[in-house]
C-alpha positions in Angstrom: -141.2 -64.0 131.3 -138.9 -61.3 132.8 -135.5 -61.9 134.5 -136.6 -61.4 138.1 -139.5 -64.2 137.0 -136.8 -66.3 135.4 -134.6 -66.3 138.3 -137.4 -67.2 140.6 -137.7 -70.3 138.2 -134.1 -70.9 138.7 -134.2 -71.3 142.3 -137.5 -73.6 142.5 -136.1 -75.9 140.1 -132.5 -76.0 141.8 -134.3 -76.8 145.3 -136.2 -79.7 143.6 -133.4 -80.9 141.8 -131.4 -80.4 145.6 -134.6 -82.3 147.8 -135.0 -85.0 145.0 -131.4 -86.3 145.1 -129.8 -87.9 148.5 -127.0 -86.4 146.7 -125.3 -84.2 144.7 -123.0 -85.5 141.8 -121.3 -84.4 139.1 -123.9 -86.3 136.8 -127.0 -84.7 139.2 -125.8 -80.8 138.4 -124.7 -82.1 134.5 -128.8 -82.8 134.5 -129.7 -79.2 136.2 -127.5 -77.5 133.8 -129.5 -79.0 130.6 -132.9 -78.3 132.5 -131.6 -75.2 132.6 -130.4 -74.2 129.6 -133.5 -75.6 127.9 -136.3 -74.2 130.3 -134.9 -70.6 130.3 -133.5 -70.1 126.8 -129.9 -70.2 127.6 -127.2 -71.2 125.2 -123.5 -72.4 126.1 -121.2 -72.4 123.5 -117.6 -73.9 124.0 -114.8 -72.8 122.0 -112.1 -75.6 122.6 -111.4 -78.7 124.6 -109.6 -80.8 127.5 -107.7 -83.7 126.4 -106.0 -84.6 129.9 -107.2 -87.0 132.4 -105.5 -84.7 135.5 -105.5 -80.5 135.1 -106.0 -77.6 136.5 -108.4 -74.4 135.0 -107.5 -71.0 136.0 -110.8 -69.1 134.6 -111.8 -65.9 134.8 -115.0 -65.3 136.9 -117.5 -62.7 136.4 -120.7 -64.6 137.3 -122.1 -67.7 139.5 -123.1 -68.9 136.0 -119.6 -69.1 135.0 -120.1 -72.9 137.1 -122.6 -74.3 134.8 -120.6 -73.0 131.9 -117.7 -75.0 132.8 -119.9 -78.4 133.6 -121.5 -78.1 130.0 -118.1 -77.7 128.3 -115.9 -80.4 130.3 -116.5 -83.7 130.8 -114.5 -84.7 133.0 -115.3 -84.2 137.0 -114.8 -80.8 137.9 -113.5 -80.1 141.9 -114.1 -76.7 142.8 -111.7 -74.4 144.9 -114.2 -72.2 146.8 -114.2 -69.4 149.0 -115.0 -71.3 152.7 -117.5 -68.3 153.2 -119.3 -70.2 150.6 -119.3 -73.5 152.8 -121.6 -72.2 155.2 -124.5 -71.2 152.8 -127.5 -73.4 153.4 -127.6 -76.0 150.5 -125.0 -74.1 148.3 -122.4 -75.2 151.0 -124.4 -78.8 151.6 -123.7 -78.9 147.5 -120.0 -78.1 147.4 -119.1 -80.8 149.9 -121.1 -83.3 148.3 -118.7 -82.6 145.2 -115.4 -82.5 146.9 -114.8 -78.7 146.6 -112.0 -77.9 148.5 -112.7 -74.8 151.0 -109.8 -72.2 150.7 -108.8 -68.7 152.1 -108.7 -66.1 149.3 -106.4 -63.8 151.6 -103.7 -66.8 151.4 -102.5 -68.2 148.7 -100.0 -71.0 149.8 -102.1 -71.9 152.8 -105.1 -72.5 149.7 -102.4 -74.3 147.9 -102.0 -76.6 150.9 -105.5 -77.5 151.3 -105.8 -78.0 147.3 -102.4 -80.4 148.0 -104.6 -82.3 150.8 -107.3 -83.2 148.2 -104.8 -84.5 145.2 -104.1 -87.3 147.8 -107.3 -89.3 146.6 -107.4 -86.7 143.2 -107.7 -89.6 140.3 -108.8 -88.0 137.5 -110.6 -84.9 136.1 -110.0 -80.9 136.5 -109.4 -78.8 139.4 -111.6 -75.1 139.0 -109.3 -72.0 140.3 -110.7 -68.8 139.9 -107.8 -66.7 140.6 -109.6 -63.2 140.8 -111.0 -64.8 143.8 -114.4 -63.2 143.9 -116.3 -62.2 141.2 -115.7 -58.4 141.9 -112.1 -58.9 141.7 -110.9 -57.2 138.0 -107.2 -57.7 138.9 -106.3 -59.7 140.9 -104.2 -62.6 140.4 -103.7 -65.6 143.4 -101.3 -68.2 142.8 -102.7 -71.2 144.7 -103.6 -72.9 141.4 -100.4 -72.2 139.7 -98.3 -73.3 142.3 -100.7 -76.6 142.8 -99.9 -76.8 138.7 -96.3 -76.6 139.2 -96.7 -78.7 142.2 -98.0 -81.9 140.5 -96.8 -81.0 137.1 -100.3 -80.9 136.0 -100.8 -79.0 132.8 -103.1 -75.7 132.8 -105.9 -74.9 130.5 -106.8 -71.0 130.7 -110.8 -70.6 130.0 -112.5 -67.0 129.3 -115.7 -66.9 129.9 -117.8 -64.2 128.6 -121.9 -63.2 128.7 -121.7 -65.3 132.1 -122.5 -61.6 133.6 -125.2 -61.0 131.3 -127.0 -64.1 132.5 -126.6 -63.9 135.9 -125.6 -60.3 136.7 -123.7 -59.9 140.0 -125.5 -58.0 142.7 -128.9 -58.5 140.5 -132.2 -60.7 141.2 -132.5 -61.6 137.7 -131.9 -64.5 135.6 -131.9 -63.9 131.6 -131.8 -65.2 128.7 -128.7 -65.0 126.1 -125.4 -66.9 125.5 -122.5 -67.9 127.6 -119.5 -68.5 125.5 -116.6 -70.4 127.2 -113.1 -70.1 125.3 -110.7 -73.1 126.6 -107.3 -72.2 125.4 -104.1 -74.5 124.7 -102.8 -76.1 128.0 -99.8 -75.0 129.4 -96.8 -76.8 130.1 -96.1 -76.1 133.7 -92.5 -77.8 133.4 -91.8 -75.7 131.1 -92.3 -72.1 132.5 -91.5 -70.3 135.8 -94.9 -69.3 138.2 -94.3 -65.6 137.2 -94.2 -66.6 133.4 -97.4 -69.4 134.0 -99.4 -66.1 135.7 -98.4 -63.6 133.1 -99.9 -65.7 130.1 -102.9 -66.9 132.0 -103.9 -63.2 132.2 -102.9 -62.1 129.1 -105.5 -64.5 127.7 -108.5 -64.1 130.2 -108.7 -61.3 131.9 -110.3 -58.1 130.0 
């Protein structure tokens, strides 16, 4: 099977998984990611683990697969920050706000920050996704909603690198293949401990290229 075959077998299982479920959970896209992984040769490897109940990731993002990377290798809930372009996708956006992503603006860090703030009213338990590039074609750059949401709550920070996402699910490419993802989840950092300039220097010294 080639990618551009694979990939079409990605979407038709996501739409039945999306049309068979009134709703989607964090248990409902735990199940797509196995079906996944097992029906189109993919393996996830995780290097590491969380060992809060309330944290924030600051990943690196080079692929959409970089999402199912983090649901196999965390259990906890995940709530994803996400572009609000992203919101208006027909069923991605119908998705996101069925698992409490939080819509931000990636030209504005504090007023993301805010929004992120909003949510941690009802936020119980389990880890808040920030991908500080901000889009996947972002190398360098660095926003600091999800620090300052760290420092914020003094929520401790895991760094995660992903890498082979890209090979997987190459941006700008109709193709899914097959390979391995291997997602390295580093020591969490004490946010009491460090300044937000001192937080967003070690975060990229461990995973960004």
């Amino acid at each position: 099977m080639n990618g551009f075959l694979r990939f079409l077998g990605l979407v038709g299982l996501s739409m039945r998984y999306y049309y068979l479920n009134l709703r989607i959970t964090d248990t409902v896209v735990r199940d797509w990611v196995k079906d996944v992984c097992d029906k189109f040769d993919i393996e996830i490897q995780c290097d590491g683990k969380f060992e809060h109940d309330r944290f924030v990731i600051l990943a690196n993002h080079e692929s959409y697969f970089d999402i199912p990377a983090l649901y196999k290798c965390c259990d906890e809930k995940l709530i994803w920050v996400a572009k609000e372009e992203l919101f208006g996708v027909p069923i991605v956006g119908h998705a996101l706000r069925d698992l409490d992503a939080v819509p931000v603006d990636r030209f504005d860090d504090f007023k993301s920050a805010r929004a992120i703030l909003k949510l941690l009213k009802s936020f119980v338990s389990g880890g808040i996704v920030v991908f500080p590039q901000g889009t996947r074609m972002e190398k360098s750059a660095f926003h600091m909603g999800g620090v300052f949401l760290a420092k914020k709550k003094c929520l401790p920070i895991y760094p995660v690198k992903i890498l082979g996402a890209n090979g997987i699910l190459p941006v700008g490419k109709v193709v899914l293949n097959k390979g391995k993802v291997l997602v390295r989840v580093f020591e969490p950092i004490d946010t009491s401990l460090h300044s937000q300039e001192e937080i967003k220097k070690r975060v990229k010294e461990l995973i960004y290229d």
